[in-house]
C-alpha positions as CSV (number, residue, x, y, z in Angstrom):
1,X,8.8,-25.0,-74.1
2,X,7.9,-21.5,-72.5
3,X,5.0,-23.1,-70.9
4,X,7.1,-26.2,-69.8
5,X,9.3,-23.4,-68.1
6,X,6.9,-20.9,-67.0
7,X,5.6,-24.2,-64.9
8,X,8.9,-25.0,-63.7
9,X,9.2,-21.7,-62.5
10,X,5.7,-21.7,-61.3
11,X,6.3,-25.1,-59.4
12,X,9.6,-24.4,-58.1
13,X,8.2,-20.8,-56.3
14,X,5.4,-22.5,-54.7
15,X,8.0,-25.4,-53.2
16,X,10.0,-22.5,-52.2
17,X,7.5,-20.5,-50.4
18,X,5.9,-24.0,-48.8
19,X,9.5,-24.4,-47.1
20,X,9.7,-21.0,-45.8
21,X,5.9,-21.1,-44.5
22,X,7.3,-24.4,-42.7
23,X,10.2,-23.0,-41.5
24,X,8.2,-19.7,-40.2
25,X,5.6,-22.0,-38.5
26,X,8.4,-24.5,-36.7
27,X,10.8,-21.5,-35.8
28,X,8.0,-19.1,-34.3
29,X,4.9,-20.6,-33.9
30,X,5.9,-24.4,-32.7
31,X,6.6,-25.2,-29.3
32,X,10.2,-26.3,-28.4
33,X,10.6,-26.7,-24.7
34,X,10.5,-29.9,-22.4
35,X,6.6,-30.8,-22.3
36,X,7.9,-33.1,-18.8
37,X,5.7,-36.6,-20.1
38,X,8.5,-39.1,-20.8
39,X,7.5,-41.5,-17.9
40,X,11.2,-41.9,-17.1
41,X,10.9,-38.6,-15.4
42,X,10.9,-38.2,-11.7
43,X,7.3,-40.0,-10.1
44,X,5.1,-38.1,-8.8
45,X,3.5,-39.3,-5.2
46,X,0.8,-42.1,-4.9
47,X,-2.0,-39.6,-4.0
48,X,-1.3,-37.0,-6.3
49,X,-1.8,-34.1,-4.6
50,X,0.0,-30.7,-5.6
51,X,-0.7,-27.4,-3.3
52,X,-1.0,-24.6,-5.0
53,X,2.0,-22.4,-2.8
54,X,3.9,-25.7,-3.4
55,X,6.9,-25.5,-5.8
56,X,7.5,-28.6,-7.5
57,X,10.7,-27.9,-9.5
58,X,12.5,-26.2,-6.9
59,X,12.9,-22.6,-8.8
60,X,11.5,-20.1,-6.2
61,X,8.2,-19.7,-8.1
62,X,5.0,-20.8,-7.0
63,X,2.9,-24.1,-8.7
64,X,-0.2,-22.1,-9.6
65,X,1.8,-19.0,-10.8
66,X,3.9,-21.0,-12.8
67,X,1.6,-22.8,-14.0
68,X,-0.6,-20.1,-14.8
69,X,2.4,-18.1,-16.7
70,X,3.6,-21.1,-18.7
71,X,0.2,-21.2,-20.1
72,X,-0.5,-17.8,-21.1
73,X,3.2,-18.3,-23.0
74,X,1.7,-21.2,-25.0
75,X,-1.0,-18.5,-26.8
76,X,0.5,-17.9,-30.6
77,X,1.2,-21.5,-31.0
78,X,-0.1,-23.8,-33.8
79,X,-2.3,-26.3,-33.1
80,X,-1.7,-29.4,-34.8
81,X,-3.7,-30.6,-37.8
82,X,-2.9,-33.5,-37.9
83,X,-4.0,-34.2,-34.1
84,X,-0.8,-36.4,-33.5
85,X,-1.6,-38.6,-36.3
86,X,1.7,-39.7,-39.1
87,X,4.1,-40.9,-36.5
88,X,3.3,-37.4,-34.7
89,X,4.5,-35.3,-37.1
90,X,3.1,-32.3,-35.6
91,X,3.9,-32.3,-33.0
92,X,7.7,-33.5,-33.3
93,X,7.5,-29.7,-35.0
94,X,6.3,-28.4,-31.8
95,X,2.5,-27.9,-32.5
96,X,-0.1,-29.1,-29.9
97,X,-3.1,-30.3,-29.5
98,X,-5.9,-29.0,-26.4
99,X,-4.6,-31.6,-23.6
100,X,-1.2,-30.1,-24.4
101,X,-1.6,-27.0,-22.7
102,X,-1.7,-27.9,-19.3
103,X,0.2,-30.9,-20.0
104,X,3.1,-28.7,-20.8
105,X,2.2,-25.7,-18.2
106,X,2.1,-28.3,-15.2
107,X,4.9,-30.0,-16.9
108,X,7.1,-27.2,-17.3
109,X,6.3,-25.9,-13.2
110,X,7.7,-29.7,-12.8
111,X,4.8,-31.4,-12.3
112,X,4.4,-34.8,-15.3
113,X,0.4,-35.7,-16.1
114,X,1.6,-37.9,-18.1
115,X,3.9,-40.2,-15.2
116,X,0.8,-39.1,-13.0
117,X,-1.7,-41.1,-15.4
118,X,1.2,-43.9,-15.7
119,X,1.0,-44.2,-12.1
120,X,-2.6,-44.5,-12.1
121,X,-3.3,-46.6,-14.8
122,X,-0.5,-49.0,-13.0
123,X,-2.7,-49.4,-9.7
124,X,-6.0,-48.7,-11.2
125,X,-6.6,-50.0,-15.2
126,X,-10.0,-49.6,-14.5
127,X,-10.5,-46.4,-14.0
128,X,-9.7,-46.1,-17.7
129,X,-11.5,-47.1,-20.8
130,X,-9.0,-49.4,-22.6
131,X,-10.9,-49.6,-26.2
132,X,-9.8,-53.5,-26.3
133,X,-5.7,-52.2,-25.7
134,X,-5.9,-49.8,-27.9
135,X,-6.0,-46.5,-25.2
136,X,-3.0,-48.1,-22.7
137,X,0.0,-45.9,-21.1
138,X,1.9,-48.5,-23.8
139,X,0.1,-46.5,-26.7
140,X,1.5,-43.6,-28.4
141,X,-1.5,-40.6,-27.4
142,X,-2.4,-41.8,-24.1
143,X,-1.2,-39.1,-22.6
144,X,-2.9,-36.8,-25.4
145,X,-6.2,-38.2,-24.7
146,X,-8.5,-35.6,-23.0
147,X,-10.6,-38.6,-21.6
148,X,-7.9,-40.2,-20.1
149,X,-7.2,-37.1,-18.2
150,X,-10.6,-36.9,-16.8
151,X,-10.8,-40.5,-16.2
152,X,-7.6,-39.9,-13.8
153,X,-9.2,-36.9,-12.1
154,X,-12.4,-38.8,-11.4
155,X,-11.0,-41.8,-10.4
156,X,-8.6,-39.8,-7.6
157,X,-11.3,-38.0,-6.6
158,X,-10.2,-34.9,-8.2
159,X,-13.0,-34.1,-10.9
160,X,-15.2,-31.3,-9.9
161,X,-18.4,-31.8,-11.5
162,X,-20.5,-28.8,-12.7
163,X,-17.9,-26.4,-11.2
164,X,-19.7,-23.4,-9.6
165,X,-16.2,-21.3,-10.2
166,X,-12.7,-22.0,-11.9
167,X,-10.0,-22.1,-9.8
168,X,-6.3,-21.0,-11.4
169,X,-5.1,-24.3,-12.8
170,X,-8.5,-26.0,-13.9
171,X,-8.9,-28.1,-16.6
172,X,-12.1,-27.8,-18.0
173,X,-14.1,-30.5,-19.9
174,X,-16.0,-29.6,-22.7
175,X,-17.2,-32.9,-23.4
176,X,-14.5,-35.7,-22.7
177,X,-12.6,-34.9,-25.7
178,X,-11.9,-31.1,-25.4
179,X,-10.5,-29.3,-22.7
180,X,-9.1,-26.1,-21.8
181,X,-6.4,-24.4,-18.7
182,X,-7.5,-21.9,-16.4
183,X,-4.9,-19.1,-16.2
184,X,-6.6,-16.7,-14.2
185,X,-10.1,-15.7,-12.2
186,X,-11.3,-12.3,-11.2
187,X,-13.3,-10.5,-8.9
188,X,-16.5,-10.3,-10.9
189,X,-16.3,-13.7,-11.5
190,X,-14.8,-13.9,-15.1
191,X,-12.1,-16.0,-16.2
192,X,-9.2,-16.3,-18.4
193,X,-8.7,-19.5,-20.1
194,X,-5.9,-20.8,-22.4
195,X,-7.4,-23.0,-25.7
196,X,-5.8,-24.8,-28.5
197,X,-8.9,-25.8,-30.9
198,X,-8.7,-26.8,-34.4
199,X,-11.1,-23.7,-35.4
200,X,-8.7,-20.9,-34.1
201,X,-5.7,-22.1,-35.6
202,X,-3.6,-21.4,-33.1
203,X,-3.7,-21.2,-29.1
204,X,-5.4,-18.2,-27.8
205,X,-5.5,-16.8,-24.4
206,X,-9.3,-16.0,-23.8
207,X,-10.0,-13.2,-21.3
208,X,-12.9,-12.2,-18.8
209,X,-15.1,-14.8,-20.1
210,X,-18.5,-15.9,-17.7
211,X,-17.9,-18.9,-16.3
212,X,-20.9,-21.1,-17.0
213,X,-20.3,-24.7,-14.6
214,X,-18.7,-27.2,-16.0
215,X,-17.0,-30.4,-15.0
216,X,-12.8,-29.4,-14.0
217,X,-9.9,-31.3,-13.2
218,X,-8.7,-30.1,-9.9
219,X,-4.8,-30.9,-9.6
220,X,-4.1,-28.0,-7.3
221,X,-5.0,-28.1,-3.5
């Protein structure tokens, strides 16, 4: 019977320190604002262009500083483990995964990827692989698909391949299923870049890193 109880206890103080390591993770390390990709949001124009000294939500601050601020707010979050999967229950908790962060840091400076790839894919399906139905704007992660992003930027003629510098803004490809924002460029040539990666556990700002080329999305003009 001691055992039986000591178990109990034993049981019952994990459950409870599983609930509070939830709650931390939701309260503090999820994000909770609007992330701007329900495609009943306001369209954005047929040729997608965006200037930089542009301001697309109408609150006195810049596109590219905006932009560049509501990434560098994003470092600290979780990513999410389960990469969107079980009805996208990490992210209804507010973790992300890497296409996130400049879907929500363009989203937030009022400009939607996600009505901008809706758009596209409406007029142009085959600028998009399709995978037989199964990658459509009618699909749950189309918008969280880092290829899908690229395939938009190439097919508007906004893909800079091989990059020779980052431009505030960027998104950078590593591969066509991880990407990363530029949030700032320097003098010397170094960058800062905001990354949410399974293997850092949660968004990091990375700063003065050498840019070494590599293919962009270029949204800003």
């Amino acid at each position: 019977m001691k055992v039986i109880k000591k178990l109990s206890i034993l049981v019952i103080g994990i459950a409870v320190l599983l609930v509070l390591l939830t709650g931390y993770l939701y309260y503090f390390r999820g994000y909770h604002g609007s992330m701007y990709t329900s495609a009943a949001s306001a369209k954005m124009k047929k040729d997608y262009r965006v200037t930089s000294s542009g301001d697309a939500n109408g609150n006195g601050v810049s596109n590219i500083k905006e932009i560049s601020a509501n990434g560098v707010k994003l470092a600290g979050t979780l990513y999410d483990p389960l990469k969107g999967s079980i009805n996208n229950t990490g992210g209804k908790m507010g973790f992300i995964v890497c296409i996130d962060v400049p879907r929500i840091a363009y989203g937030q400076a009022g400009i939607s990827l996600a009505d901008m790839l809706e758009s596209d894919y409406e007029e142009h399906p085959e600028h998009y692989e399709t995978a037989g139905g199964s990658n459509t704007p009618d699909t749950p992660y189309f918008f969280r698909r880092v290829r899908n992003v690229y395939d938009f930027a190439k097919g508007n003629g906004m893909l800079v391949q091989k990059a020779e510098e980052p431009k505030i803004g960027d998104i950078v490809f590593y591969g066509r299923y991880h990407s990363t924002l530029v949030v700032g460029v320097h003098d010397d040539g170094t960058y800062d870049e905001v990354e949410a990666h399974p293997k850092l556990v949660f968004v990091q700002e990375h700063k003065r890193k050498k840019w070494i080329p590599h293919d962009v999305a270029r949204i800003l003009e």
